[in-house]
LOFIVEX-562505 format. One line per field, with one value per residue (C-alpha): z, y, x; residue in three letters; residue number from 1. Coordinates in nm, 2 decimals, m for minus. Layout:
N
zz c(Z,...)
yy c(Y,...)
xx c(X,...)
r c(Ala,...)
k c(NUM,...)
***
This chain:
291
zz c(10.42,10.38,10.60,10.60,10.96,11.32,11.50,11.89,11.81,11.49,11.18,10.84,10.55,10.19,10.15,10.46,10.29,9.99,10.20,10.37,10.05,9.91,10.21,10.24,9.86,9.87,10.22,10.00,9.69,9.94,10.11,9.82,9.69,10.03,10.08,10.10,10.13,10.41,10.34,10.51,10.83,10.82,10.75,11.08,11.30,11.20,11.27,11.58,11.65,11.54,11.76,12.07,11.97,11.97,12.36,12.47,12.36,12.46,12.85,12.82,12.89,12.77,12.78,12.63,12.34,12.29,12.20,12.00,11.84,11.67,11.52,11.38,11.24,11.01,10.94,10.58,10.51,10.64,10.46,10.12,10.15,10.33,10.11,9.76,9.57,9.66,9.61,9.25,9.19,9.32,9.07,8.80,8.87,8.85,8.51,8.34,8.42,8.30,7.95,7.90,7.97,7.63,7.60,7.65,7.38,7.30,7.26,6.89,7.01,7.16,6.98,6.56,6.58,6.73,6.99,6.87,6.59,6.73,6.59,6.86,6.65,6.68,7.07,7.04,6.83,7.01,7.39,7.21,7.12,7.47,7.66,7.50,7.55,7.92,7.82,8.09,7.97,8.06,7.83,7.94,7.67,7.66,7.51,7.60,7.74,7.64,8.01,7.99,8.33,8.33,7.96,8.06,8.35,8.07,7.68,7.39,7.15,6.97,6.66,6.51,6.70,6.57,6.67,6.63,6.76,7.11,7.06,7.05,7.35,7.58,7.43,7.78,7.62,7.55,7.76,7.73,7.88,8.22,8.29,8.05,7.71,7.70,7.38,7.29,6.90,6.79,6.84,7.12,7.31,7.52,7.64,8.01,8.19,8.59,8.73,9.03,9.26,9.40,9.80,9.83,10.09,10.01,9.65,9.61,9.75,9.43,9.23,9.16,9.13,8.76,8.84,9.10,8.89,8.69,8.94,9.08,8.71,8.66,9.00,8.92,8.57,8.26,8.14,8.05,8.12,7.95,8.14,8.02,8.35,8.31,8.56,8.39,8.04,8.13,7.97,8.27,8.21,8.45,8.47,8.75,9.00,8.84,8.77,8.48,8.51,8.34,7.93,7.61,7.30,7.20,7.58,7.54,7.22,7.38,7.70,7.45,7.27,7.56,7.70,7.37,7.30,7.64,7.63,7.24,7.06,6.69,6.43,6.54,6.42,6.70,6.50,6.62,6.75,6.48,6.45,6.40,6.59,6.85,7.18,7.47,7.83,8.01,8.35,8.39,8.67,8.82,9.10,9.26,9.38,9.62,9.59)
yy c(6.99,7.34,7.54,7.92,8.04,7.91,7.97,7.81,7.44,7.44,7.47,7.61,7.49,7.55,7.26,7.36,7.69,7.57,7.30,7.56,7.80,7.51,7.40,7.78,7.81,7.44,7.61,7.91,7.74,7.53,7.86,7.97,7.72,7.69,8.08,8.16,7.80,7.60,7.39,7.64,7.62,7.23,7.29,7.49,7.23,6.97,7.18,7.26,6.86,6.76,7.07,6.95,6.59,6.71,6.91,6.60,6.38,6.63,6.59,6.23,6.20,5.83,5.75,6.06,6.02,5.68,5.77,6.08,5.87,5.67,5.93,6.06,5.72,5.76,6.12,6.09,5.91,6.17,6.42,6.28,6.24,6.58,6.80,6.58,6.84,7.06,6.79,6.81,7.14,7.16,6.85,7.02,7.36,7.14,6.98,7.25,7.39,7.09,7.02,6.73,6.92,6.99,7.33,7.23,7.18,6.82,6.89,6.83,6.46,6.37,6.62,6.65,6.89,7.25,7.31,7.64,7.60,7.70,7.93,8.20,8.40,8.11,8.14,8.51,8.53,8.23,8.45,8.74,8.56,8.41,8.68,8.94,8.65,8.60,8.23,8.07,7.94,7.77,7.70,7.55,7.59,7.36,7.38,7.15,6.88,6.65,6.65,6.30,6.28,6.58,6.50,6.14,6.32,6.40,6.34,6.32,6.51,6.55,6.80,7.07,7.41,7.65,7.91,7.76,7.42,7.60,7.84,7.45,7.34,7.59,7.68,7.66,7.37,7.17,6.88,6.93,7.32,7.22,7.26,7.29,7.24,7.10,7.28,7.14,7.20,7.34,7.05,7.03,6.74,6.71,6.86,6.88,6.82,6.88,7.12,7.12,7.41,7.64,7.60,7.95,8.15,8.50,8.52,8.79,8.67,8.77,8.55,8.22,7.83,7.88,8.16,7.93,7.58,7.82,7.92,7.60,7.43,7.66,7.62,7.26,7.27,7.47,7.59,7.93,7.95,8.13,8.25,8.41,8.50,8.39,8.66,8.99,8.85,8.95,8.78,8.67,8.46,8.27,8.19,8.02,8.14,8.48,8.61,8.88,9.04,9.27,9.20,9.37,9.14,9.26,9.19,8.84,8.82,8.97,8.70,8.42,8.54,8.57,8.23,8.05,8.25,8.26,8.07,8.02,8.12,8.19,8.14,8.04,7.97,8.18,8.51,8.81,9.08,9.18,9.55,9.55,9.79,9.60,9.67,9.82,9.71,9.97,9.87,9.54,9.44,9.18,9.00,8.76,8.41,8.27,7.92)
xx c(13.65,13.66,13.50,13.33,13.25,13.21,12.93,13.00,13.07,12.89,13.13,12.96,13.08,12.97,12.76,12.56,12.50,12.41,12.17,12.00,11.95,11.76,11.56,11.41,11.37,11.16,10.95,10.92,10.78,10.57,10.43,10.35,10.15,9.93,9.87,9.57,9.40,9.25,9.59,9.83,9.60,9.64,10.01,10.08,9.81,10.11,10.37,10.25,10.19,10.55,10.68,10.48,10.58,11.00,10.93,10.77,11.08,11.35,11.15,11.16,10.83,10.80,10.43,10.32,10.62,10.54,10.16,10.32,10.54,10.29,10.09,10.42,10.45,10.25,10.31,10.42,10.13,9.90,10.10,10.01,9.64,9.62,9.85,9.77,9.62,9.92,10.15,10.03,10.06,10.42,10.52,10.28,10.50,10.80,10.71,10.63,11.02,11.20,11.33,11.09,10.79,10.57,10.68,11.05,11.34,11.24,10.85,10.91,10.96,10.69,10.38,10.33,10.13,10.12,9.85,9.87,9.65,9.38,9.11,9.06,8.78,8.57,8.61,8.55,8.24,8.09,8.17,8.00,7.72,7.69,7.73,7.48,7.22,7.31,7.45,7.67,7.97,8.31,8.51,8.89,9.17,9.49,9.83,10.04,9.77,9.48,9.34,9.19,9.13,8.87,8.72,8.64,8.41,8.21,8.05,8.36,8.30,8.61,8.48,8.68,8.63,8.30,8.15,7.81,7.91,8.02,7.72,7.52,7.68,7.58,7.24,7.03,6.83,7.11,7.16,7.55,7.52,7.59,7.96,8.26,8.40,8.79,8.99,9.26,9.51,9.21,8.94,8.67,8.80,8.47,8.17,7.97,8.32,8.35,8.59,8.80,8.61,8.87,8.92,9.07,8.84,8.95,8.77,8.52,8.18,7.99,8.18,7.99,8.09,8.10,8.44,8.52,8.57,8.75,8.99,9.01,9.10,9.39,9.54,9.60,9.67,9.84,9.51,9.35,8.95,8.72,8.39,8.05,7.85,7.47,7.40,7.55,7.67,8.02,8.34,8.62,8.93,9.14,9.50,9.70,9.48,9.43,9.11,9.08,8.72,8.49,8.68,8.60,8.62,8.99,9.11,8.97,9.17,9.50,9.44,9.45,9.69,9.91,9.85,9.91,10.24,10.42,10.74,10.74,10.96,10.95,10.68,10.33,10.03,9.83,9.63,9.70,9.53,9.28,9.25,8.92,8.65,8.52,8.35,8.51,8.38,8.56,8.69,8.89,8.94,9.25,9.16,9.43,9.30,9.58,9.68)
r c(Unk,Unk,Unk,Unk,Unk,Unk,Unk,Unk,Unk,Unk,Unk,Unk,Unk,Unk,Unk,Unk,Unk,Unk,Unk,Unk,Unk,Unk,Unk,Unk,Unk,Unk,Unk,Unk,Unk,Unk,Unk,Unk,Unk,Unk,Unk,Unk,Unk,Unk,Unk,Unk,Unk,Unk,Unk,Unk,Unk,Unk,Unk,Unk,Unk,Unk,Unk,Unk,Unk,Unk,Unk,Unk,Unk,Unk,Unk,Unk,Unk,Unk,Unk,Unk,Unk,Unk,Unk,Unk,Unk,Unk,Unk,Unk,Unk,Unk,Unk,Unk,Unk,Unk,Unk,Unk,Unk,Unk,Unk,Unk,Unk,Unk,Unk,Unk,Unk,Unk,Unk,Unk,Unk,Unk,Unk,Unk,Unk,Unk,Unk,Unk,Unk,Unk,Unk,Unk,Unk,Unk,Unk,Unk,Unk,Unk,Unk,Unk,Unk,Unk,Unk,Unk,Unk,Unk,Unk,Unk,Unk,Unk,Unk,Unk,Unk,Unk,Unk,Unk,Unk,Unk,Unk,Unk,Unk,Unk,Unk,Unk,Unk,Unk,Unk,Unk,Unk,Unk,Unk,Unk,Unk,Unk,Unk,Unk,Unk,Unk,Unk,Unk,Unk,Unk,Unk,Unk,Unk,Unk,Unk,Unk,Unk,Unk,Unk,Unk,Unk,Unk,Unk,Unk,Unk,Unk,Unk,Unk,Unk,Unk,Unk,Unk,Unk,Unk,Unk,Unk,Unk,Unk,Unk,Unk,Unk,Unk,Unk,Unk,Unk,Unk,Unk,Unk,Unk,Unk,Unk,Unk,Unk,Unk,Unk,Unk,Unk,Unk,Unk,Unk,Unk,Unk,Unk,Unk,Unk,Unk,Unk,Unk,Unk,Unk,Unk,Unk,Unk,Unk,Unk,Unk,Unk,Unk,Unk,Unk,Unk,Unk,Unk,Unk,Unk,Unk,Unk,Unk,Unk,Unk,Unk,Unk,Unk,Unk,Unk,Unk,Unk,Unk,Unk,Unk,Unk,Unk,Unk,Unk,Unk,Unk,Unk,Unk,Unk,Unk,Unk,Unk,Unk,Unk,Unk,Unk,Unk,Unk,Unk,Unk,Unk,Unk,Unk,Unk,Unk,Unk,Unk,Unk,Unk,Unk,Unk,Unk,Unk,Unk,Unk,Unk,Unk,Unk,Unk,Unk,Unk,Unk,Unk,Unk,Unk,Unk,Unk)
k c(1,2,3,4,5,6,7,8,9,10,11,12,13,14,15,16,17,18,19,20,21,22,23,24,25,26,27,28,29,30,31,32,33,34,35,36,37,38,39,40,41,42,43,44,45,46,47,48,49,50,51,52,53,54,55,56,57,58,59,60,61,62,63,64,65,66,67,68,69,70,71,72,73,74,75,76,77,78,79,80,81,82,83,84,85,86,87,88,89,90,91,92,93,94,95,96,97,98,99,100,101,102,103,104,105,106,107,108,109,110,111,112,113,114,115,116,117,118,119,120,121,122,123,124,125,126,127,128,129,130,131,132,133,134,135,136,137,138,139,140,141,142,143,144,145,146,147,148,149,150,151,152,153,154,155,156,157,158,159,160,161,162,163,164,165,166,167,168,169,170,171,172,173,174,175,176,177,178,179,180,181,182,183,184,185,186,187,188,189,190,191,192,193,194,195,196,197,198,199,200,201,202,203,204,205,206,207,208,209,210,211,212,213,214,215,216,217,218,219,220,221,222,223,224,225,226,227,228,229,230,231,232,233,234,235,236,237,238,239,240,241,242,243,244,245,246,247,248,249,250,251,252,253,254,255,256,257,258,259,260,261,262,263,264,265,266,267,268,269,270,271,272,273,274,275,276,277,278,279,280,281,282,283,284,285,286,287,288,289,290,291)
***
């Protein structure tokens, strides 16, 4: 074997370097999803452990690393359950780069129909309605899944996307107002749905759970949510963690937009944005929800 440098008795190689670029990219990616979650805090209470645990060893201190040693055990255990929802979002982040994923070269395969096909001016007249009557609303689109596992937490609906079907939904009186409506190629999947709530702790206090499940949906999957505030009226969206505040009609057109048409190439089917007047809410505001 070849090697690159010596450092004492230790003898570098290529593969080492190559093994240690990958370990601090994978404690990298891992950082990054924590940050900013109760998760990271959790992380460095079992570093800490597993640090004590290796002093303790090193000492041969036998009774103390034999009661050590059994907690560490079971340490990948405890790493699943503890770390699972981050677990997820690292594999979803993985899945979403591979070649398999929906929005990869062989989505053709496996999907006959675009989930682009969707009929944004319905969205956008129903959030104007919403919003000028102080309607809460939360309304999570999809691209590139059905998201069976949050639908089945509430009614099926499965009707094709309307303005007054979504302006139904959430009508106060409506026993489907309370949580959110799952869009997906242009149908409503299902209605009343729960959301994941966000655990991040360093989200503006005067945003409520209704921001919150939204952040929290789109931290742990491919999603873009759509938010009317039954306290101002005001139209938010929220994208892997981000928080877009404070829109105007054509800004909730351009965000949907955006999200349908990122890594596409080609035709669509996704309108454009429609140069028509519409009213400008002055002052949008990014806010950055850490995950």
């Amino acid at each position: 074997m070849i090697y690159l440098f010596k450092i004492g008795f230790l003898d570098v190689s290529w593969i080492d370097l190559l093994d240690i670029i990958l370990v601090s990219g994978l404690l990298y990616q891992l950082y990054k999803l924590m940050r900013g979650s109760i998760a990271i805090r959790i992380f460095l209470g079992f570093l800490s452990f597993y640090l004590i645990y290796l002093v303790v060893t090193a000492t041969q201190m036998e009774l103390l690393s034999s009661i050590l040693g059994q907690f560490m055990g079971v340490g990948v255990l405890a790493f699943f359950i503890l770390f699972q929802q981050e677990i997820r979002k690292f594999l979803l982040m993985i899945g979403k780069s591979t070649p398999f994923s929906v929005d990869g070269i062989f989505s053709g395969l496996f999907s006959s129909k675009s989930a682009l096909g969707t009929n944004i001016t319905a969205i956008i007249e129903a959030c104007k309605t919403l919003g000028g009557s102080n309607t809460g609303a939360l309304i999570v689109i999809s691209k590139s899944s059905e998201l069976k596992f949050y639908a089945e937490s509430g009614d099926n609906i499965d009707a094709e996307l309307s303005k007054r079907l979504l302006i139904s939904i959430f009508n106060k009186l409506s026993p489907l107002h309370d949580g959110a409506v799952i869009l997906y190629k242009g149908r409503i999947k299902a209605a009343r749905c729960i959301l994941p709530v966000t655990e991040n702790t360093d989200l503006p206090p005067n945003l409520g759970l209704r921001h919150r499940a939204a952040v929290g949906m789109t931290e742990v999957t491919d999603t873009l949510v759509v938010i009317v505030s039954e306290e101002t009226g005001q139209i938010s969206t929220s994208k892997n963690g981000f928080i877009a505040n404070n829109l105007s009609m054509t800004e909730l057109r351009s965000n949907i937009n955006e999200y349908m048409l990122e890594d596409k190439t080609g035709d669509t089917k996704v309108e454009q944005v429609s140069k028509e007047q519409e009213e400008v809410t002055p002052q949008t505001s990014m806010e950055k929800a850490p995950s």
